[in-house]
N, C-alpha and C positions, 0 to 999 in steps of 0.2 A: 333613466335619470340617475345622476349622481349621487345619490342622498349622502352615504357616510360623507368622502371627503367635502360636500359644501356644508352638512351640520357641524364634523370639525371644523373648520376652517371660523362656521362662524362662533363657536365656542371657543376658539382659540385656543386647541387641545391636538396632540399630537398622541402617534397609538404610543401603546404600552411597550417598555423596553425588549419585551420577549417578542413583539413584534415586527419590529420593524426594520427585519429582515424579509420579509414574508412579501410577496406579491402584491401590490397594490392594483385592482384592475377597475379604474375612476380616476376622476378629477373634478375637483369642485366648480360650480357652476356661480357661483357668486361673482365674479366678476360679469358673466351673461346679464344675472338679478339687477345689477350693479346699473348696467349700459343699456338695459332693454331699448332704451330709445333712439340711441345711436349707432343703431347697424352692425353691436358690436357681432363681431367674427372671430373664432377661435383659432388663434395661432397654428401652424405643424407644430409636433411632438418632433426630439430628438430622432425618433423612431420613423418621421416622415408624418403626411396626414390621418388624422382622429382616426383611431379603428373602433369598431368593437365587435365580438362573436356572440352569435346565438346559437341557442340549443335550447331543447322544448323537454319539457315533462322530467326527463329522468337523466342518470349520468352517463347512460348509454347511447350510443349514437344510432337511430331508428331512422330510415331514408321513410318510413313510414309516417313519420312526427317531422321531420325535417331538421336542418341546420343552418347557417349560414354566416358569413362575414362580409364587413361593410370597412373599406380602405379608402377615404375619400370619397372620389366619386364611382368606384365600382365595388359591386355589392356581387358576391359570392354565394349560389344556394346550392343547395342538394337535398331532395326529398322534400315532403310538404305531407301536410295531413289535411290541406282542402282541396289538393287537385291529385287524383286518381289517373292522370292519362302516366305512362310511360316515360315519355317526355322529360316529366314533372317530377321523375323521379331520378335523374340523371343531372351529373354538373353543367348549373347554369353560371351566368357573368354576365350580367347587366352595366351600362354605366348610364346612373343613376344622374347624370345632369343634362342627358337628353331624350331619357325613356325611365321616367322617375314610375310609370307605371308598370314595370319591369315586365313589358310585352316582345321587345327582341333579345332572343340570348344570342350575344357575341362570342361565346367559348369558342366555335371552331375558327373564330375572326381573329380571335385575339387570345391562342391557348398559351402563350405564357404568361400574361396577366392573371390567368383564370388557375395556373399550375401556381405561379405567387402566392395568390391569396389562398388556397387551399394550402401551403405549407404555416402560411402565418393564423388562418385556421386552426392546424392542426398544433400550432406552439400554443396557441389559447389555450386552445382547450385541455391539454397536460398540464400547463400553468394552473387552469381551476381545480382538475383532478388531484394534481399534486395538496392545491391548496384543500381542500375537499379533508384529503388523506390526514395530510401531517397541520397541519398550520391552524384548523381551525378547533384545532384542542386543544386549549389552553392545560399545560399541565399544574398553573402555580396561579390559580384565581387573584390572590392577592399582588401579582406584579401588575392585574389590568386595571388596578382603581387605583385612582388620585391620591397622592402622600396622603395629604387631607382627611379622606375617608380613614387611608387605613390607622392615623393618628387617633379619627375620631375610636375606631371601632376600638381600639387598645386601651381607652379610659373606661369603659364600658364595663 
């Protein structure tokens, strides 16, 4: 789930100026909260349809823990930490609107799909790293609060 960008969105708050350069990887769901009853469906992204990647436990990538990404309807794994066969530890490719139980792997059916999302994969995951690295140290505490706050703190 979304959290930061739908709590922003419903505080009506935007990040801090030393931020928002920095990689956003979300999108608020509020509009979902909004329409729950109407079927609402989330648009494509510039980028094409909703991705997102995973990665399990640490910042290292373990075929032993597993990974994966999800590009619309086809879903991208490599490795796992509940299935020991061989197999299960080699690139999978599911499409996920006719085998949502991700019982047949299509990779050798469909290796450029499967080569795609392991590059778009791998851009996530330098995107977090990176974010990881640099982005989530604020070096100037007082650029991430509210005029407000830092008004209030200066009477003090």
């Amino acid at each position: 789930m979304d959290f930061l960008p739908t709590i922003m969105e419903v505080l009506n708050v935007e990040r801090p100026l030393e931020q928002r350069s920095w990689a956003f990887d979300g999108r608020s769901i509020l509009p979902l909260l909004r329409n729950a009853t109407t079927g609402f469906k989330w648009a494509d992204t510039e980028e094409g349809p909703r991705s997102v990647g995973y990665q399990f436990y640490d910042t290292t990538l373990n075929k032993s823990k597993g990974w994966g990404y999800r590009f619309g309807r086809w879903k991208y794994v490599e490795g796992s930490m509940s299935c020991l066969h061989p197999d299960c530890q080699k690139p999978q490719l599911y499409d996920l609107d006719s085998d949502i139980g991700e019982r047949v792997d299509l990779s050798s059916k469909y290796p450029d799909i499967l080569e795609d999302l392991q590059l778009k994969f791998q851009k996530w995951h330098e995107s977090v790293m990176k974010s990881r690295r640099e982005e989530s140290k604020c070096r100037k505490t007082e650029l991430m609060l509210p005029q407000s706050l830092i008004s209030m703190s200066e009477k003090e």
